[in-house]
N, CA and C atoms as an extended XYZ file, in Angstrom:
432
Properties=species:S:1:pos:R:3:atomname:S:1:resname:S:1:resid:I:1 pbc="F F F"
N        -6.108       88.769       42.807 N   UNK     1
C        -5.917       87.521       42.112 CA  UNK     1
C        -4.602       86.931       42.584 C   UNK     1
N        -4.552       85.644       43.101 N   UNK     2
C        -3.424       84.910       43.327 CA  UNK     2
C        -3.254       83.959       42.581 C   UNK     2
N        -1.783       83.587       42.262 N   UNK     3
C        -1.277       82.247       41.881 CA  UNK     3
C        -0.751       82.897       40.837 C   UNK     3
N         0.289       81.667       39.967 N   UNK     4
C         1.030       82.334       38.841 CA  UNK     4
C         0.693       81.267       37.734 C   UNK     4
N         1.396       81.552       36.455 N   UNK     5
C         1.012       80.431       35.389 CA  UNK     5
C         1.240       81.198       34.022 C   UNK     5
N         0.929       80.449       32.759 N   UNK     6
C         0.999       81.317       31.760 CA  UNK     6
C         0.599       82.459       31.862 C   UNK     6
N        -0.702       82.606       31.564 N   UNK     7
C        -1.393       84.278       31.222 CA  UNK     7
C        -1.200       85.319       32.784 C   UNK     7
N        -0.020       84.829       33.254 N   UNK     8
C         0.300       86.332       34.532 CA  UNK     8
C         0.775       87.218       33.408 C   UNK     8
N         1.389       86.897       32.912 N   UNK     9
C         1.900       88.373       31.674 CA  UNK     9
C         1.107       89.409       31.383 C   UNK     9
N         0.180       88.191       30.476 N   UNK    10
C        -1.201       88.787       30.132 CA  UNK    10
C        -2.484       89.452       30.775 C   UNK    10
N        -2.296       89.078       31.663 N   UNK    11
C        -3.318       89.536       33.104 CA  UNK    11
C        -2.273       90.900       33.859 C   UNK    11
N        -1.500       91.212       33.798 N   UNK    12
C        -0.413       92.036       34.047 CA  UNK    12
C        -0.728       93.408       33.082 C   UNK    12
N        -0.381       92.836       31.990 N   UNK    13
C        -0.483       93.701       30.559 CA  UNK    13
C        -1.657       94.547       30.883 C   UNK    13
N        -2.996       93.716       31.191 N   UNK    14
C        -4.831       94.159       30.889 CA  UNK    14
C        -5.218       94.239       32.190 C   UNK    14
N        -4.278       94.711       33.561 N   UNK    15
C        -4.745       95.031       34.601 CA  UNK    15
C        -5.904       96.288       34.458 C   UNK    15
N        -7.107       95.888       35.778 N   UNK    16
C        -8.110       96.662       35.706 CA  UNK    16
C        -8.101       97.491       36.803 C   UNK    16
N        -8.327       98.749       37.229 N   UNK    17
C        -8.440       98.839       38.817 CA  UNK    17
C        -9.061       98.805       39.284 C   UNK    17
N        -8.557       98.342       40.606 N   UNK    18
C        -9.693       97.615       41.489 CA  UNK    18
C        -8.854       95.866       41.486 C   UNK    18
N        -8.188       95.422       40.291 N   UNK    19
C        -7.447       93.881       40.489 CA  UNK    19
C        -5.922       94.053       40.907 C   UNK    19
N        -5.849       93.248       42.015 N   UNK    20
C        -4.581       93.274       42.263 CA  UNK    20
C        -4.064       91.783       42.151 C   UNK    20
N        -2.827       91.951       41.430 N   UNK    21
C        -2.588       90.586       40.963 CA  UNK    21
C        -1.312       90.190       42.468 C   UNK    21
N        -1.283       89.481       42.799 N   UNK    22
C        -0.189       88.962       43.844 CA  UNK    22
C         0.576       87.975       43.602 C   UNK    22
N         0.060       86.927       42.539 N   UNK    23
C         1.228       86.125       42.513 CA  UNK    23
C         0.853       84.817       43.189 C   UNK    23
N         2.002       84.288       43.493 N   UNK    24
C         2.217       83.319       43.750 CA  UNK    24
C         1.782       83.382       45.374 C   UNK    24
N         1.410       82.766       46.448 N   UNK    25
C         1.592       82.576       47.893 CA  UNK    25
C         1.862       81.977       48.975 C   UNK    25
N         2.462       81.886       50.131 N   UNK    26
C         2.546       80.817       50.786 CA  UNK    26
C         1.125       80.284       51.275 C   UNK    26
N         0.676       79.008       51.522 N   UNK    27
C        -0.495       78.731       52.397 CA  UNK    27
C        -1.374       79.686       53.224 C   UNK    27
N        -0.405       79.630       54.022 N   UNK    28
C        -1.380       80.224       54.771 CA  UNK    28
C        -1.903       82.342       54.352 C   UNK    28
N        -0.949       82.550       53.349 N   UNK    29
C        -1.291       84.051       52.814 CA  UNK    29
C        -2.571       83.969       52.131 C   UNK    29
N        -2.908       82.535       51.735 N   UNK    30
C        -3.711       82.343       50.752 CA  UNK    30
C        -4.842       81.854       51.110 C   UNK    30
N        -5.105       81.416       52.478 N   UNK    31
C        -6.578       81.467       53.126 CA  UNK    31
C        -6.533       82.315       53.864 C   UNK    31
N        -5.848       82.976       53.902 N   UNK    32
C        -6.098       84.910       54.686 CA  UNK    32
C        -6.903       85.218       53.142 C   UNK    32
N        -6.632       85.524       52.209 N   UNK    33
C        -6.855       85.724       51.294 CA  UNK    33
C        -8.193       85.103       50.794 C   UNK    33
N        -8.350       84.126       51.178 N   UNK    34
C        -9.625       83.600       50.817 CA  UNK    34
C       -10.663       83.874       51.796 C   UNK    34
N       -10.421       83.647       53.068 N   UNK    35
C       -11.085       84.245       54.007 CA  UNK    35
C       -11.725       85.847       54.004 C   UNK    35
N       -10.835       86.796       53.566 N   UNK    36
C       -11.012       88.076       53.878 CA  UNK    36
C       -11.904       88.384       51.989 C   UNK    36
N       -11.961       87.266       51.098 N   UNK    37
C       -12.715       87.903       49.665 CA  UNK    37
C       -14.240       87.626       49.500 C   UNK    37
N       -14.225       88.392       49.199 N   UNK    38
C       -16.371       88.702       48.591 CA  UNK    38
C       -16.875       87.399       48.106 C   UNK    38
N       -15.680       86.960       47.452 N   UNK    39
C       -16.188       85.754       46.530 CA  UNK    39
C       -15.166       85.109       45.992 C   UNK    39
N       -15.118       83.801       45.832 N   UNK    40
C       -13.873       82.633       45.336 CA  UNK    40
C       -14.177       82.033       44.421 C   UNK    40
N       -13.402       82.281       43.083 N   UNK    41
C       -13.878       81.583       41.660 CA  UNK    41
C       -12.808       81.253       41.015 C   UNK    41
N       -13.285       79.518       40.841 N   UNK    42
C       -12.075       78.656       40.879 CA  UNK    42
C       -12.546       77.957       39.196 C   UNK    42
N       -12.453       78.684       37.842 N   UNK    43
C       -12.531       78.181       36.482 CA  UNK    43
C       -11.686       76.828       36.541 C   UNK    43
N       -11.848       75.942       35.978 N   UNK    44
C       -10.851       75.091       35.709 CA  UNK    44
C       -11.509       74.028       34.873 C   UNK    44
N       -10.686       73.478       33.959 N   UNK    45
C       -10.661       72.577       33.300 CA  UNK    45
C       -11.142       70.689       33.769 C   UNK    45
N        -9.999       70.811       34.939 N   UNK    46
C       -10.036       69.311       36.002 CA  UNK    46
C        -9.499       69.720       36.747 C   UNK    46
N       -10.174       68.901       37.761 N   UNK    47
C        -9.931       69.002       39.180 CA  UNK    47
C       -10.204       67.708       39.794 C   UNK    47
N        -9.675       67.329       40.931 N   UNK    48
C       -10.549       65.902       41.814 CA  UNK    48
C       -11.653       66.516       42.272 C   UNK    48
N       -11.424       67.262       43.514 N   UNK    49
C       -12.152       67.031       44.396 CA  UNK    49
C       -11.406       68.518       44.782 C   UNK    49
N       -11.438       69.601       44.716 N   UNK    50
C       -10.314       70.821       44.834 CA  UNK    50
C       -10.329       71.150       46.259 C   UNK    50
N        -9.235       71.237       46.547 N   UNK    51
C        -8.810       71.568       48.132 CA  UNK    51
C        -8.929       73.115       48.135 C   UNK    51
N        -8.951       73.748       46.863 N   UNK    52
C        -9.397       75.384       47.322 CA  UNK    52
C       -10.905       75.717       47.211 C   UNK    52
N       -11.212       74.845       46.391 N   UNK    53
C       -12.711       74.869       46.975 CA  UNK    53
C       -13.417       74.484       48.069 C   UNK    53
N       -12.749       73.352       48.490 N   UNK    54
C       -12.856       72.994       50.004 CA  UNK    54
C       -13.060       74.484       51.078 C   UNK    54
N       -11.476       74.857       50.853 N   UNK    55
C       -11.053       75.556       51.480 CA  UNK    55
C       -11.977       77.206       51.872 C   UNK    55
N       -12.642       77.008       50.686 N   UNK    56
C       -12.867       78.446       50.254 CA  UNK    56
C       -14.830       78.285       51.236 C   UNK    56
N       -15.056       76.694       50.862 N   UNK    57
C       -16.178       76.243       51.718 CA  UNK    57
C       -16.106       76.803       53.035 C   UNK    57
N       -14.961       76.053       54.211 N   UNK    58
C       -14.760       76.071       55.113 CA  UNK    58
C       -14.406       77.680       55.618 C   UNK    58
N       -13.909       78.419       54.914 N   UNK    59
C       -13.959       80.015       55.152 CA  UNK    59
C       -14.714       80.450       54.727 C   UNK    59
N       -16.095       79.916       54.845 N   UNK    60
C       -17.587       80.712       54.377 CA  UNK    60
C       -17.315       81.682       53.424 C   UNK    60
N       -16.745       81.332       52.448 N   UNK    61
C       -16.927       82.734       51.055 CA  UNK    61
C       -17.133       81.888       50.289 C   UNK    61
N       -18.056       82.570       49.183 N   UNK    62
C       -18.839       81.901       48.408 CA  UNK    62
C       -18.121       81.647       47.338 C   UNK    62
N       -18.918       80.644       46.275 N   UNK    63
C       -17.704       79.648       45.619 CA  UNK    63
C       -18.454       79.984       43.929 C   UNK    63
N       -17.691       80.351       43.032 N   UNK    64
C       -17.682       79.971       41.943 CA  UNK    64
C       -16.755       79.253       41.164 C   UNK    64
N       -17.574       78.163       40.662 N   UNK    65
C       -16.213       77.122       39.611 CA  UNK    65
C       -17.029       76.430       39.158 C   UNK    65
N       -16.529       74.990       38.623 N   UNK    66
C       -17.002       74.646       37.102 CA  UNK    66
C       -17.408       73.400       37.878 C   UNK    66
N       -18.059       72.700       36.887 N   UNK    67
C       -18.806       71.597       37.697 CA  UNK    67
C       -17.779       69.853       37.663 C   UNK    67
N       -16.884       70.408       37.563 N   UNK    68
C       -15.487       69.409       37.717 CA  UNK    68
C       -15.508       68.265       38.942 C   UNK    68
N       -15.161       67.627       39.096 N   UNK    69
C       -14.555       66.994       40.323 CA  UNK    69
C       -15.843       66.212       41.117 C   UNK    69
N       -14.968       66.809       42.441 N   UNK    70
C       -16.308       66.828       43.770 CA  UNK    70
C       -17.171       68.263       43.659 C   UNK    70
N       -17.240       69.087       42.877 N   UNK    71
C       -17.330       70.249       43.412 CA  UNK    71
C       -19.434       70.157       42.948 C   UNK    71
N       -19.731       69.721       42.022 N   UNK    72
C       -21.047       69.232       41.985 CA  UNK    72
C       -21.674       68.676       43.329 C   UNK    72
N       -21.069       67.916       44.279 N   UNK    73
C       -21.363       67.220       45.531 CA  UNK    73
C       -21.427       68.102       46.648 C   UNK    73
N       -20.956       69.107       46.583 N   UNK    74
C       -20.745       69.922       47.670 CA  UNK    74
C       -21.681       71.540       47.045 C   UNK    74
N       -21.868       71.491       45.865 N   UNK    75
C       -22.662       72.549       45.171 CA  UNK    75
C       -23.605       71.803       44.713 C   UNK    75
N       -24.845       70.924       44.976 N   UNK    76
C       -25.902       71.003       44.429 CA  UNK    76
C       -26.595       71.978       43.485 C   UNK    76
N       -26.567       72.495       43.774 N   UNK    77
C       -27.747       73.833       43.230 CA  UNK    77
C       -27.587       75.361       43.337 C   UNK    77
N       -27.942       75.887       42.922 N   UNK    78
C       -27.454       77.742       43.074 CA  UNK    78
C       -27.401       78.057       44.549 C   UNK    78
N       -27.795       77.245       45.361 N   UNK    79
C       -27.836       77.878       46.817 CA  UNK    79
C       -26.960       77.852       47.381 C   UNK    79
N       -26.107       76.956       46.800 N   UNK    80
C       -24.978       76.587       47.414 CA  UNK    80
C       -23.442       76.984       46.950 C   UNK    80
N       -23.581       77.563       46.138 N   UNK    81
C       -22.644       78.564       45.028 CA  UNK    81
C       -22.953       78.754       43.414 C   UNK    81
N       -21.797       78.859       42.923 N   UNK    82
C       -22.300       78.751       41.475 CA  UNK    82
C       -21.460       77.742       40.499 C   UNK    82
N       -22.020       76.724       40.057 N   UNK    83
C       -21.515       75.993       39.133 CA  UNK    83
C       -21.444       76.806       37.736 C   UNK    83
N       -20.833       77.192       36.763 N   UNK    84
C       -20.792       77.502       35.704 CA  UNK    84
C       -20.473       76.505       34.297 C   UNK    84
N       -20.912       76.813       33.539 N   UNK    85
C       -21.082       75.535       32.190 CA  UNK    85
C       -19.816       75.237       32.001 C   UNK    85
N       -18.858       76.573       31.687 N   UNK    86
C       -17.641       76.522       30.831 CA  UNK    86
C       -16.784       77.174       31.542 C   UNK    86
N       -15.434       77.367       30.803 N   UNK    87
C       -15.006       78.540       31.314 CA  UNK    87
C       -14.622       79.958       30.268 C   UNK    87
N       -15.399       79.955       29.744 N   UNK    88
C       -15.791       81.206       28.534 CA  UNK    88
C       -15.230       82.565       29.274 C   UNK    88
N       -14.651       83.713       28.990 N   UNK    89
C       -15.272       84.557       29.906 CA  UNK    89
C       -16.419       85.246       30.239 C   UNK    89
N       -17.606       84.735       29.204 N   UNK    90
C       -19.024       85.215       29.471 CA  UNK    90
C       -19.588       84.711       30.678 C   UNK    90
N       -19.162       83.115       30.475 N   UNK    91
C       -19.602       82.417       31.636 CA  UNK    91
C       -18.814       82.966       32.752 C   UNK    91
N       -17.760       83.074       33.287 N   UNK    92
C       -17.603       83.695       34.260 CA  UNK    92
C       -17.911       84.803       35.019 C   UNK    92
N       -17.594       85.720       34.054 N   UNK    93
C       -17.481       87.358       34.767 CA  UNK    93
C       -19.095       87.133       34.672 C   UNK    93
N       -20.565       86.500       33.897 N   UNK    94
C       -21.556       86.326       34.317 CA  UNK    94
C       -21.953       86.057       35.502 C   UNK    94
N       -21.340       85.047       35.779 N   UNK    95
C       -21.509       84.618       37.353 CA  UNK    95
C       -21.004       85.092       38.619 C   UNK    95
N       -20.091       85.747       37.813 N   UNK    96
C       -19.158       87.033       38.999 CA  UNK    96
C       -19.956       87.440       39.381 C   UNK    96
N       -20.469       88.579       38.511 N   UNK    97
C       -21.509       89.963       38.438 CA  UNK    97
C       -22.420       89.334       39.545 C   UNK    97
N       -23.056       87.889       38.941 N   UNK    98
C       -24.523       87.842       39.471 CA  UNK    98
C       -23.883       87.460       41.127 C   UNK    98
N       -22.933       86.909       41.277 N   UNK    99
C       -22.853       86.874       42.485 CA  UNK    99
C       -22.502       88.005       43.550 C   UNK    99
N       -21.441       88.879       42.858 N   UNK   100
C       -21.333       90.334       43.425 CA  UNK   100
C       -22.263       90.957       43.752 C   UNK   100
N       -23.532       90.788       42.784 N   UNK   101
C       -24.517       91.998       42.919 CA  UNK   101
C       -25.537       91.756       44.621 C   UNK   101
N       -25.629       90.419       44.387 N   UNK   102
C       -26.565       90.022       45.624 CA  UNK   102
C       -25.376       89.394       47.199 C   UNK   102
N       -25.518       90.496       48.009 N   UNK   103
C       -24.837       90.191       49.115 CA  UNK   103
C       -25.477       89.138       49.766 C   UNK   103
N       -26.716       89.187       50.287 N   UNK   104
C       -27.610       88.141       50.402 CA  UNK   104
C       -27.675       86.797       50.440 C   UNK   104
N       -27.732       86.813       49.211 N   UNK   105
C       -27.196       85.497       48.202 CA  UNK   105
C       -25.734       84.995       48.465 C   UNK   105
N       -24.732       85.757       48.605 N   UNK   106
C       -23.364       85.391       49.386 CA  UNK   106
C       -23.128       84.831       50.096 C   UNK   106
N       -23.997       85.388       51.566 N   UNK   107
C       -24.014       85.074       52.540 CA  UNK   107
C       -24.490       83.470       52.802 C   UNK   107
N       -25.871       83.501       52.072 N   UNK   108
C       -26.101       82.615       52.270 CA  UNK   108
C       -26.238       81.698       51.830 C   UNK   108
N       -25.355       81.255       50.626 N   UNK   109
C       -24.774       80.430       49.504 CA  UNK   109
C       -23.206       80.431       50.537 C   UNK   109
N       -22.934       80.974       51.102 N   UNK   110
C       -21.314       80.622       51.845 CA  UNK   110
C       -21.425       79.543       52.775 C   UNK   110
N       -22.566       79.938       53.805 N   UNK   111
C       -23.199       79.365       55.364 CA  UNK   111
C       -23.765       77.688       54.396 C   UNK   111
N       -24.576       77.680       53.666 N   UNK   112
C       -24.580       76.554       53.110 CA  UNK   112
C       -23.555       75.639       52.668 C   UNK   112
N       -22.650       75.800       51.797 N   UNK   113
C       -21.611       75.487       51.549 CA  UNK   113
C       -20.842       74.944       52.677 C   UNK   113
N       -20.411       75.639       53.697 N   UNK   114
C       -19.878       75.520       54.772 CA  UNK   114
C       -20.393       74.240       55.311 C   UNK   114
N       -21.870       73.946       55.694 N   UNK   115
C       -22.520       73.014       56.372 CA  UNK   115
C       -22.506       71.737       55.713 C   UNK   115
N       -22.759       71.951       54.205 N   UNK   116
C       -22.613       71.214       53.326 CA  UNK   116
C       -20.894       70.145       54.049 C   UNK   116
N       -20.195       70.970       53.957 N   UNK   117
C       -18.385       70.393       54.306 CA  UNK   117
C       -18.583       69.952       55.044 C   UNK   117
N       -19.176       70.668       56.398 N   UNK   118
C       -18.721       70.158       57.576 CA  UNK   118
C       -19.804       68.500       57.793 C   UNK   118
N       -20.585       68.635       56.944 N   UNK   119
C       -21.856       67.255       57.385 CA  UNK   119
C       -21.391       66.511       56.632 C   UNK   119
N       -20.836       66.755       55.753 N   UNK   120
C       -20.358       65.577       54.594 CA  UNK   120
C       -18.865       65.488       54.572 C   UNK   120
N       -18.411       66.495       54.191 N   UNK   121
C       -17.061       66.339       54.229 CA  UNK   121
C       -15.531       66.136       54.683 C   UNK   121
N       -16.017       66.129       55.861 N   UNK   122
C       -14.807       66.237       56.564 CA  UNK   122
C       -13.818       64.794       56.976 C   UNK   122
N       -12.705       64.910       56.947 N   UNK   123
C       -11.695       63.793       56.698 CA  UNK   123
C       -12.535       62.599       57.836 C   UNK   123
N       -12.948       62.845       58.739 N   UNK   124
C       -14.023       61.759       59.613 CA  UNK   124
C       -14.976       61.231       58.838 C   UNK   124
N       -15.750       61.951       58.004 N   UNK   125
C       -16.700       61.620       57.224 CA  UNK   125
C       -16.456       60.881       56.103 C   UNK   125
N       -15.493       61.818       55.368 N   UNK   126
C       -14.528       60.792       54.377 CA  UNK   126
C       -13.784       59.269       54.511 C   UNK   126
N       -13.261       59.355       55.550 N   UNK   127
C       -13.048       57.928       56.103 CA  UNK   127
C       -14.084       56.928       56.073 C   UNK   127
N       -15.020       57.533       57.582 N   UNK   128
C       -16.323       56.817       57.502 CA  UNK   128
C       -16.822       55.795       56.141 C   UNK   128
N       -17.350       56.743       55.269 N   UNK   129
C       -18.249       56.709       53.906 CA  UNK   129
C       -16.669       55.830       53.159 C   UNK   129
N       -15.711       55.937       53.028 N   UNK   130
C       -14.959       54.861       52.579 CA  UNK   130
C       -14.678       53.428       53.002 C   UNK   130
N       -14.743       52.810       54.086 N   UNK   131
C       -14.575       51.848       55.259 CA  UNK   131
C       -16.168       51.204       55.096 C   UNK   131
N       -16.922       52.364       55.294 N   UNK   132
C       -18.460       51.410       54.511 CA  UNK   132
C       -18.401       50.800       53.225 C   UNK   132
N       -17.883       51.962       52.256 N   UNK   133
C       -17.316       50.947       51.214 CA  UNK   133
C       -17.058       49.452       51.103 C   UNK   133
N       -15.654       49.972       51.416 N   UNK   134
C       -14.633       49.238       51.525 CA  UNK   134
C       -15.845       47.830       52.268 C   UNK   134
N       -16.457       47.364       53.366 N   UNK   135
C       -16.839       46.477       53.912 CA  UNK   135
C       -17.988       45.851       53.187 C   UNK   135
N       -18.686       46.831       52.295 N   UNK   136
C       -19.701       46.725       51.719 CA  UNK   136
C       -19.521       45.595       50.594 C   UNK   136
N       -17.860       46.392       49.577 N   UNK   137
C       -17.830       45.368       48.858 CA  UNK   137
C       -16.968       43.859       49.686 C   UNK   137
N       -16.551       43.724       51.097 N   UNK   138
C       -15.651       42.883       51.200 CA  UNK   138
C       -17.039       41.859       51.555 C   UNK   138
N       -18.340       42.245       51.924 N   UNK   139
C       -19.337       41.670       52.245 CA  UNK   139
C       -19.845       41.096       50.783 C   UNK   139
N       -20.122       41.814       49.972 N   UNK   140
C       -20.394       41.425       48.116 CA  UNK   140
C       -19.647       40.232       47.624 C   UNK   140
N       -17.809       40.228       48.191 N   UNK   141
C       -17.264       39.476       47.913 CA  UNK   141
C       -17.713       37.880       48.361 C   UNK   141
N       -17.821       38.284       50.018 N   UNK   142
C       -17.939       37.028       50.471 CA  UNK   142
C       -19.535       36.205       50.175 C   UNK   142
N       -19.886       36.767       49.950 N   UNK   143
C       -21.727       36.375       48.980 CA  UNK   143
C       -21.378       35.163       48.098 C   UNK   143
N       -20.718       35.868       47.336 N   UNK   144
C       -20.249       35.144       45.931 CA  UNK   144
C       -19.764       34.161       45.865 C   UNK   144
């Protein structure tokens, strides 16, 4: 587990083994880190559009988090990771489990994800799909 915040105390206190808590990281420790894990589960409240979910896309490991942001757009459907309702810990460590249990399903909920980014998402694409916008309404305007 990386990053710091209130409940490090508490997550400290109720260490399990097998969790290693690390803290805080620089960048790049932290897509080594994402790169080299089974699985990336990002609970949260709000988000835009999360750059560690991005991130966690683009290093093919599979994604659990909440249906916040962009992260619905890039997770359609179970194939593509796991959206979860809340952030309960039923709902989570549920979706942990179910994702731990099936390697399978990892794999190929990661490779999706991934393709998902790279066809849609990427700062070219993002541009693109904004500039259409952007012309779409300057075309709406001039209608009027």
């Amino acid at each position: 587990m990386a990053g710091d915040g209130a409940l490090r105390a508490e997550l400290v206190a109720r260490k399990q083994p097998g969790l290693f808590i690390l803290g805080q990281l620089v960048y790049e420790d932290s897509l080594a880190l994402i790169s080299q894990a089974d699985l990336f589960c990002l609970p949260t409240r709000s988000e835009g559009f999360s750059g560690a979910v991005l991130e966690a896309a683009a290093l093919c490991t599979p994604i659990v988090t909440t249906p916040t942001g962009g992260s619905p757009e890039l997770i359609p459907d179970d194939s593509y990771g796991l959206l979860i309702p809340d952030m309960s810990a039923e709902s989570i460590s549920e979706a942990c489990i179910r994702a731990l249990e099936d390697e399978g399903w990892r794999k190929e909920a990661a490779h999706r994800a991934r393709q998902a980014l790279v066809e849609r998402f990427t700062w070219e694409k993002s541009c693109a799909a904004l500039m259409n916008a952007l012309l779409d309404l300057k075309h709406d305007t001039e209608e009027k």
